[in-house]
PDB file as gemmi writes it, atoms N, CA and C in Angstrom:
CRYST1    1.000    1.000    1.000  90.00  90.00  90.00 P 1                      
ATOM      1  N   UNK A   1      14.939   5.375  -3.185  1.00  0.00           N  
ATOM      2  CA  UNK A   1      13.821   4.957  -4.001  1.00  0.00           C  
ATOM      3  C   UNK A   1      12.840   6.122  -4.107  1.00  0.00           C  
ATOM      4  N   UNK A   2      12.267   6.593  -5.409  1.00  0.00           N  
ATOM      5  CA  UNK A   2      11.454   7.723  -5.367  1.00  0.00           C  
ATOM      6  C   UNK A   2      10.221   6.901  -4.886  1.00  0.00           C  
ATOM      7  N   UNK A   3       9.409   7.661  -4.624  1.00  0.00           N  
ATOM      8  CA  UNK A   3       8.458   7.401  -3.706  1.00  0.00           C  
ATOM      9  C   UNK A   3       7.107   7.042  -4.641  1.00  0.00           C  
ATOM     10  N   UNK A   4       7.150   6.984  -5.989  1.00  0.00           N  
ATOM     11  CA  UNK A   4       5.988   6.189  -6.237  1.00  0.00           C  
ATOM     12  C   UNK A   4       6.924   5.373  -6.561  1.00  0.00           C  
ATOM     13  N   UNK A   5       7.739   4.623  -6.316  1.00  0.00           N  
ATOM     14  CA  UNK A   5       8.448   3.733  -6.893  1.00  0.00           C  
ATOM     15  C   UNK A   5       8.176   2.210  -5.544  1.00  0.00           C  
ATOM     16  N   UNK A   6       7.819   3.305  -4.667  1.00  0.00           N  
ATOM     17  CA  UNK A   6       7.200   3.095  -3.445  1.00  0.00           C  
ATOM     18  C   UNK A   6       5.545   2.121  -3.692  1.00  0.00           C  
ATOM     19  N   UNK A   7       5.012   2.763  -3.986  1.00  0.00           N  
ATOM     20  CA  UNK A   7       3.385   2.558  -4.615  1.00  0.00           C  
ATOM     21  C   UNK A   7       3.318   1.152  -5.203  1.00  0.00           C  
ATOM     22  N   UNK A   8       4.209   1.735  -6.382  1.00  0.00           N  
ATOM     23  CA  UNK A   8       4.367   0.563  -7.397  1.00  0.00           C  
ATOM     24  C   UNK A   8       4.644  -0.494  -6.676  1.00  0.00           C  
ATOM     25  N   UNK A   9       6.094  -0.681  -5.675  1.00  0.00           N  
ATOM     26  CA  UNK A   9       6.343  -1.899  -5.452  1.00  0.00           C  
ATOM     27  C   UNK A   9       4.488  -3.023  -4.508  1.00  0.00           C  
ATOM     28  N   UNK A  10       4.215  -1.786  -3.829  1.00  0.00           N  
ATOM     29  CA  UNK A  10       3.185  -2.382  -3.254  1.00  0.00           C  
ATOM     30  C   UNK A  10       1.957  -2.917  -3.956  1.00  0.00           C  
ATOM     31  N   UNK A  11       1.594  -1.576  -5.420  1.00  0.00           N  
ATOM     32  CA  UNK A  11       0.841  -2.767  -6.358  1.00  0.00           C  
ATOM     33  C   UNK A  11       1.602  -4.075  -6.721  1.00  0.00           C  
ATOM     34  N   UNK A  12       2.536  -4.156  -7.138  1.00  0.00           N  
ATOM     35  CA  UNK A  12       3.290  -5.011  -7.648  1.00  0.00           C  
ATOM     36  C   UNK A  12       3.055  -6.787  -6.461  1.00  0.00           C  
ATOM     37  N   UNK A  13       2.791  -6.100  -5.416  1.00  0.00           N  
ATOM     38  CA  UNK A  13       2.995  -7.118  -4.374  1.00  0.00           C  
ATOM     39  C   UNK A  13       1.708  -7.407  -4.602  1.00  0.00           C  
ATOM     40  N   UNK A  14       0.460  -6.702  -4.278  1.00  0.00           N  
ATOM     41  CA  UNK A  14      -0.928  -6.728  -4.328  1.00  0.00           C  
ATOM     42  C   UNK A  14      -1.051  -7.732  -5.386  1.00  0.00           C  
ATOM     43  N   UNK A  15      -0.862  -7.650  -6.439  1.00  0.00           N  
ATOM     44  CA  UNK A  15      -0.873  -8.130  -7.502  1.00  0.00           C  
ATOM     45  C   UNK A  15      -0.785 -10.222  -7.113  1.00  0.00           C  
ATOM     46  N   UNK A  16       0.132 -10.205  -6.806  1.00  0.00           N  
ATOM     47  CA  UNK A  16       0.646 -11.746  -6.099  1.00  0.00           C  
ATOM     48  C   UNK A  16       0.038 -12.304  -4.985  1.00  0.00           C  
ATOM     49  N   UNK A  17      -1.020 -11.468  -4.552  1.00  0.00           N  
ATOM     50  CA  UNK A  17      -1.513 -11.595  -3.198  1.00  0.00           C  
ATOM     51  C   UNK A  17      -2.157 -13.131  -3.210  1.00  0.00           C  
ATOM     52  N   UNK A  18      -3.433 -13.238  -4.378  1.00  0.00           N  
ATOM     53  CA  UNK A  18      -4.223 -14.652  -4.245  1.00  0.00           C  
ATOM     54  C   UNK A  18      -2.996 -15.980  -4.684  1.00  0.00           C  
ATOM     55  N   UNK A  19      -2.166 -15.461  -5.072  1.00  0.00           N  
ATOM     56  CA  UNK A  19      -1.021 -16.599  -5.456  1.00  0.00           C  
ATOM     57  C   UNK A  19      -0.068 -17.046  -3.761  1.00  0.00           C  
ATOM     58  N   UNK A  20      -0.477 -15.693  -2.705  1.00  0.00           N  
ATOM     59  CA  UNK A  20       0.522 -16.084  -1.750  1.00  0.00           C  
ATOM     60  C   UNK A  20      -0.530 -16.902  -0.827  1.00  0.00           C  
ATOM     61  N   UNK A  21      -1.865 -16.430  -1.027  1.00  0.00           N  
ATOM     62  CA  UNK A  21      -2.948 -17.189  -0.569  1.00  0.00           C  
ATOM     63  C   UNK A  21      -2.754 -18.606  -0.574  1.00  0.00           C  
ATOM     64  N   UNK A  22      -3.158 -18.879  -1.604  1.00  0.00           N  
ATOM     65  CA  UNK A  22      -2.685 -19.762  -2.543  1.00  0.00           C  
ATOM     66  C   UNK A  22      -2.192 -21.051  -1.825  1.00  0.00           C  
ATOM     67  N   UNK A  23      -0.753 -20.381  -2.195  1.00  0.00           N  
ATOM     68  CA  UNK A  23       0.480 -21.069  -1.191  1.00  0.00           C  
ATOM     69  C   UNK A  23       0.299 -21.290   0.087  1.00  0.00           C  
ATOM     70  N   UNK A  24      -0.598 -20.679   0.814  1.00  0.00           N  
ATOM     71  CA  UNK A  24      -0.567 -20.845   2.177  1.00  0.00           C  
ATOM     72  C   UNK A  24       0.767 -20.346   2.400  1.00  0.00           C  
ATOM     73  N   UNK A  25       1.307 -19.248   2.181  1.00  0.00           N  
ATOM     74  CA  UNK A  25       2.189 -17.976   3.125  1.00  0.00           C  
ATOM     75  C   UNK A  25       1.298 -16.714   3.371  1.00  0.00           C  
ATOM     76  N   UNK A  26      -0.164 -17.033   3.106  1.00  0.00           N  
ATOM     77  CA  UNK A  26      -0.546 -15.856   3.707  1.00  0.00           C  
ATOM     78  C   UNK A  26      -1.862 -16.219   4.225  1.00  0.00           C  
ATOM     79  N   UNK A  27      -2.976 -16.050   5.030  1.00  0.00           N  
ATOM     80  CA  UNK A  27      -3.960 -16.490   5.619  1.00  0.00           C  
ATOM     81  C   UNK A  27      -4.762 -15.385   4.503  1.00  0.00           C  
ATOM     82  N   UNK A  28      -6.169 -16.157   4.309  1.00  0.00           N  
ATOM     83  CA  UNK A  28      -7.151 -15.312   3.689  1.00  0.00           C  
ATOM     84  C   UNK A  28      -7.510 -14.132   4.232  1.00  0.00           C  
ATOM     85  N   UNK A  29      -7.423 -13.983   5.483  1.00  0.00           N  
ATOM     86  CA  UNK A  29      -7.946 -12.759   6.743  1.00  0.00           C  
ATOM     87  C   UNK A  29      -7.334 -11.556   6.013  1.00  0.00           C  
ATOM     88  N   UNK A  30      -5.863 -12.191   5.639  1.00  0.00           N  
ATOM     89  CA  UNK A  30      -5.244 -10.557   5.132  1.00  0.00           C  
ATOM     90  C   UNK A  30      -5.716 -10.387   4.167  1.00  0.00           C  
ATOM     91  N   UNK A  31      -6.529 -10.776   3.526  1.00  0.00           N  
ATOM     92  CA  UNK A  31      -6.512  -9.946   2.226  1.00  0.00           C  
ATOM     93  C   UNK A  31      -7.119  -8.759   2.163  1.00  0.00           C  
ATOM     94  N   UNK A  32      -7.734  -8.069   2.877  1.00  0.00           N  
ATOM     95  CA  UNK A  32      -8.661  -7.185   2.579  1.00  0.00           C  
ATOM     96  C   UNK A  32      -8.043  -6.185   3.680  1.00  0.00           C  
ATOM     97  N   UNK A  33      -7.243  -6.445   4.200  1.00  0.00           N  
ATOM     98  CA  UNK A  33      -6.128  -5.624   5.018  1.00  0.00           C  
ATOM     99  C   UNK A  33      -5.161  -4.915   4.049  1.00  0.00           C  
ATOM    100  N   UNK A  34      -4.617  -5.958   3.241  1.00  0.00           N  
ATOM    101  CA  UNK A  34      -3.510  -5.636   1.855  1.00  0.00           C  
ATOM    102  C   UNK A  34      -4.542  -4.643   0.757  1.00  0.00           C  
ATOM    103  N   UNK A  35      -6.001  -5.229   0.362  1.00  0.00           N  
ATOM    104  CA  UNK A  35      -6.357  -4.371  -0.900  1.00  0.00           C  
ATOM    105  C   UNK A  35      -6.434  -3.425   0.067  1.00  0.00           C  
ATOM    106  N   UNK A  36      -6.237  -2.569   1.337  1.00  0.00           N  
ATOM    107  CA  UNK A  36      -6.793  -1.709   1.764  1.00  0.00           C  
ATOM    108  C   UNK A  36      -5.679  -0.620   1.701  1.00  0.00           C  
ATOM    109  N   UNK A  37      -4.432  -1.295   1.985  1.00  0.00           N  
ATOM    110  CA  UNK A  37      -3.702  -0.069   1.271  1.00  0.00           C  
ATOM    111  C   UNK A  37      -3.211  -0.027   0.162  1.00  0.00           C  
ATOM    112  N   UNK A  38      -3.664  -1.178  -1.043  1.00  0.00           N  
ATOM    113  CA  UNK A  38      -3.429  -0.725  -2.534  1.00  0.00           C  
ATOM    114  C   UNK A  38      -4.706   0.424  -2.616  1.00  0.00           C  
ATOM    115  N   UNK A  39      -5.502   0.044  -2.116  1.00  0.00           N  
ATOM    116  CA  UNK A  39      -6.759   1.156  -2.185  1.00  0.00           C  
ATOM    117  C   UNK A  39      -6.365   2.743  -2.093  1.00  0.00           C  
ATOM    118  N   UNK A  40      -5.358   3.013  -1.185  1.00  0.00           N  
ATOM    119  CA  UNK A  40      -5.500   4.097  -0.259  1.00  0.00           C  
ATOM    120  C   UNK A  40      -4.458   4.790  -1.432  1.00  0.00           C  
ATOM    121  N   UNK A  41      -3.339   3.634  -1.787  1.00  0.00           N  
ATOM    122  CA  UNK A  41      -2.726   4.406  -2.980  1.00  0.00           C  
ATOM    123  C   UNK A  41      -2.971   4.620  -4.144  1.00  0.00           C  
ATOM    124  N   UNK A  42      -4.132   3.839  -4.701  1.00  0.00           N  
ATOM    125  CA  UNK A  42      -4.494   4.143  -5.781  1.00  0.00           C  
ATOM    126  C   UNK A  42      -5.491   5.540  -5.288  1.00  0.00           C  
ATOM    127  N   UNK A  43      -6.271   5.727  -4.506  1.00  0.00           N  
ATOM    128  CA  UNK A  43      -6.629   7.218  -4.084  1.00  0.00           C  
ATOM    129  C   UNK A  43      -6.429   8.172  -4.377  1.00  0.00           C  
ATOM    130  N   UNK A  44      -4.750   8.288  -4.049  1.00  0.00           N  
ATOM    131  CA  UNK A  44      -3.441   8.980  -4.377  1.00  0.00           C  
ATOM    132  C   UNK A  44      -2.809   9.715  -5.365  1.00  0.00           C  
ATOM    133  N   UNK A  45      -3.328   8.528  -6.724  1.00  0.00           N  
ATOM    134  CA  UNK A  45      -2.970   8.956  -8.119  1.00  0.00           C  
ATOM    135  C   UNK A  45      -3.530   9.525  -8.769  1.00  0.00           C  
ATOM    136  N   UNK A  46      -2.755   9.725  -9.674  1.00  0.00           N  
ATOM    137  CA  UNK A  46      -2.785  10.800 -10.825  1.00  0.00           C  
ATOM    138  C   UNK A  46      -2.975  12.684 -10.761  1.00  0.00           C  
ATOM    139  N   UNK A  47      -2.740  12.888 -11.776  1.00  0.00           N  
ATOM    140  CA  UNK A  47      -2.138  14.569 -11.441  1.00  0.00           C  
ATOM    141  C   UNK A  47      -2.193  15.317 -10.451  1.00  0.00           C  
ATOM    142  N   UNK A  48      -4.053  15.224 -10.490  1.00  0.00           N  
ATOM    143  CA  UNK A  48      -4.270  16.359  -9.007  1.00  0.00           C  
ATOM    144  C   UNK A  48      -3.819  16.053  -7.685  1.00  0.00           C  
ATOM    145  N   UNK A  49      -3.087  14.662  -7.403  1.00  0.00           N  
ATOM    146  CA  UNK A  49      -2.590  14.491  -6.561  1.00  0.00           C  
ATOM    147  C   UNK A  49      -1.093  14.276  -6.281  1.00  0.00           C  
ATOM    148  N   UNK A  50      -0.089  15.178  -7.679  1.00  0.00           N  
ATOM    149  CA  UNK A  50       1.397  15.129  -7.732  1.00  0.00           C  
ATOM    150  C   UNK A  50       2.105  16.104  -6.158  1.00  0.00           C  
ATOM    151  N   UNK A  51       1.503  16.448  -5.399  1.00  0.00           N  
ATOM    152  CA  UNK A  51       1.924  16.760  -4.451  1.00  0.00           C  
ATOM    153  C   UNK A  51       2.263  16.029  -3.311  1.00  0.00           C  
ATOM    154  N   UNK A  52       1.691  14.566  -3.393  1.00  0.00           N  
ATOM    155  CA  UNK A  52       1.797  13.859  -2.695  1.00  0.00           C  
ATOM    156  C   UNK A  52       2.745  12.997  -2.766  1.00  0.00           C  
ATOM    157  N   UNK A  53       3.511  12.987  -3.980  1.00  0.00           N  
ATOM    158  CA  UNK A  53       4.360  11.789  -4.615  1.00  0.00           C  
ATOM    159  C   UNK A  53       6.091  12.668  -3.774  1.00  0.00           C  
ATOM    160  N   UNK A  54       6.170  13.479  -2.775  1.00  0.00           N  
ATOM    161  CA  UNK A  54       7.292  13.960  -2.288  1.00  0.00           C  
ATOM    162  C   UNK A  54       7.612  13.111  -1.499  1.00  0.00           C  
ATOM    163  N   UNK A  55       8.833  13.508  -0.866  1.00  0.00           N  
ATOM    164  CA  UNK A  55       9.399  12.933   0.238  1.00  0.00           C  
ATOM    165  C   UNK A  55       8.454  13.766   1.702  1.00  0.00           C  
ATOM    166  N   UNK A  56       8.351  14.850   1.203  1.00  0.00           N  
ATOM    167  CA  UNK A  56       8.339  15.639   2.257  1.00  0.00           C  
ATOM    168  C   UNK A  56       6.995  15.803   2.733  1.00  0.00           C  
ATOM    169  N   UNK A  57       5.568  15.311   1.641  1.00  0.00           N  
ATOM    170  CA  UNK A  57       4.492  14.539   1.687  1.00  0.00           C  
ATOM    171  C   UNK A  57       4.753  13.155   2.470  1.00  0.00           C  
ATOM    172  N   UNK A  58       5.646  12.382   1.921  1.00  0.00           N  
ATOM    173  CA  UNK A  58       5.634  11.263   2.626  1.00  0.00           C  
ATOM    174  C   UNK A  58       5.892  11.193   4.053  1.00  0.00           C  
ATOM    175  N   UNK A  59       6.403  12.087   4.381  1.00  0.00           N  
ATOM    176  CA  UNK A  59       6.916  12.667   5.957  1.00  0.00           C  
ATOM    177  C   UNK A  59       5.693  12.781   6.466  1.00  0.00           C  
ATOM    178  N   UNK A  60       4.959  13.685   6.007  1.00  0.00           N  
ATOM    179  CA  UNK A  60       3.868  14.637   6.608  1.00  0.00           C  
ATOM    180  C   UNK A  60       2.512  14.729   6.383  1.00  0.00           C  
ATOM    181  N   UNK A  61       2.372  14.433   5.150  1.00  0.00           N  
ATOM    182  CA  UNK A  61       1.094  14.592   4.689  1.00  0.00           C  
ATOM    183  C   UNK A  61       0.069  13.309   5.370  1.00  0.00           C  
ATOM    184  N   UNK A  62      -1.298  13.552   5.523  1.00  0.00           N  
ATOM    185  CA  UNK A  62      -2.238  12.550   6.586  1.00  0.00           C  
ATOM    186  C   UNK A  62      -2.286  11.748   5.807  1.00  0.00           C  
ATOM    187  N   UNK A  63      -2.696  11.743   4.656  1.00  0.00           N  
ATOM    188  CA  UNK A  63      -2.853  10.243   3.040  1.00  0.00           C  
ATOM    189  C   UNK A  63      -1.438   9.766   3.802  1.00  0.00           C  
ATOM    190  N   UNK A  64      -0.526  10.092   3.693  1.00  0.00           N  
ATOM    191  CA  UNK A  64       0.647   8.674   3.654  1.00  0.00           C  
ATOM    192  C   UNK A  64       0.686   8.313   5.318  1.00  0.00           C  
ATOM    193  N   UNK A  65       0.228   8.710   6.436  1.00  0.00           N  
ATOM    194  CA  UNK A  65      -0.247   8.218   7.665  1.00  0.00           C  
ATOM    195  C   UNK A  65      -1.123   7.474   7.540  1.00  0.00           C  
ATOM    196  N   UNK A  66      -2.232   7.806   6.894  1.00  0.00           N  
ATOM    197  CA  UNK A  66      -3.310   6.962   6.592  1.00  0.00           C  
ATOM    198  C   UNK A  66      -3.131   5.396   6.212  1.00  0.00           C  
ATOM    199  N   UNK A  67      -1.887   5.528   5.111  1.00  0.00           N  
ATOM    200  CA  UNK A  67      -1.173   4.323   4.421  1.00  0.00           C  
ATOM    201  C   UNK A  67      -0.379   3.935   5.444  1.00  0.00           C  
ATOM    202  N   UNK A  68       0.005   4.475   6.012  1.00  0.00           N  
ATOM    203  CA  UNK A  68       1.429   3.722   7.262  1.00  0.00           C  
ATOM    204  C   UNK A  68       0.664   2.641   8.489  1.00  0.00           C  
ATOM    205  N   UNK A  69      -0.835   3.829   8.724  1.00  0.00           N  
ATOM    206  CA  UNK A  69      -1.642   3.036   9.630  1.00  0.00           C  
ATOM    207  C   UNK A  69      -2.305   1.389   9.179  1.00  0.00           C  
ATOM    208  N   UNK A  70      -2.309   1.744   7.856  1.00  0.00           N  
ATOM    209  CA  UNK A  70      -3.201   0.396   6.911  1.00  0.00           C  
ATOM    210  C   UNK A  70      -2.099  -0.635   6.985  1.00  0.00           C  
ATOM    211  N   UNK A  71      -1.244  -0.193   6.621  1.00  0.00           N  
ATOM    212  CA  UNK A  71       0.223  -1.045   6.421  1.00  0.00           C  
ATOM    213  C   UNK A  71       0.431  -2.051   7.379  1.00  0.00           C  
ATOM    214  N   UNK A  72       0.114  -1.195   8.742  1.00  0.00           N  
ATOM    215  CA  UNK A  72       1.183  -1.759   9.925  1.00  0.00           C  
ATOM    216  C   UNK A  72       0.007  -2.722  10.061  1.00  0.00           C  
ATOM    217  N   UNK A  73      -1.582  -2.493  10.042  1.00  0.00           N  
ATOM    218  CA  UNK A  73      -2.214  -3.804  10.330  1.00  0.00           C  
ATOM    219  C   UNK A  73      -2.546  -4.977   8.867  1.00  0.00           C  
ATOM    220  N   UNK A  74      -2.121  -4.789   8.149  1.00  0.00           N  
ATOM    221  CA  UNK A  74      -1.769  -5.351   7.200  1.00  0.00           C  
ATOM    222  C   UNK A  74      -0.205  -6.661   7.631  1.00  0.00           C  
ATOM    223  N   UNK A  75       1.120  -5.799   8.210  1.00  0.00           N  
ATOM    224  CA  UNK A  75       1.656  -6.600   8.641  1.00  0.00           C  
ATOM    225  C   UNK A  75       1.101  -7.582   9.107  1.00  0.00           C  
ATOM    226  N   UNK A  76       0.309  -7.216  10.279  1.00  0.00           N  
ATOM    227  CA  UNK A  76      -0.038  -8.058  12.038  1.00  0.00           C  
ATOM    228  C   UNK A  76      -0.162  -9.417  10.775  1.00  0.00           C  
ATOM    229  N   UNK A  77      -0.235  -9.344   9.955  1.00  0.00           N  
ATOM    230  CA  UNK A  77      -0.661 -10.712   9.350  1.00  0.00           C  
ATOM    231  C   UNK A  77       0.619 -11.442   8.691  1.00  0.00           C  
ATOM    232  N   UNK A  78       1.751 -10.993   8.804  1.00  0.00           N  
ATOM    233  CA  UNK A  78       3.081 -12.163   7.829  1.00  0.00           C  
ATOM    234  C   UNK A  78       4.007 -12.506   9.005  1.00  0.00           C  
TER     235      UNK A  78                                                      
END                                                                             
């Protein structure tokens, strides 16, 4: 998977978030855990930041740590 393909899926999820609310499959607490790393990737975008859209960014670079750290407490919640 290229790696904004990566991004996308997570807007894509973001997107569904008040619908999973909603449903009660997700507690309200997360939400602001989840916009926090659509946040971090929208940060991310556009041109001046095509260096980041690598693999080898995604390895290394602190922005996608930054996102890995948001992520994982984002899980603590599903």
């Amino acid at each position: 998977m290229p790696v904004d393909e990566l991004a996308l899926s997570v807007e894509d999820g973001h997107l569904l978030l008040p619908q999973w609310v909603s449903a009660g499959w997700l507690p309200v607490e997360a939400t602001p855990h989840f916009a926090a790393v659509d946040a971090a990737l929208s940060d991310m975008s556009g041109a001046e930041h095509a260096h980041l859209w690598t693999v080898e960014a995604l390895r290394d670079a602190p922005e996608w740590a930054r996102v890995r750290e948001l992520a994982a407490r984002a899980l603590h919640f599903l």
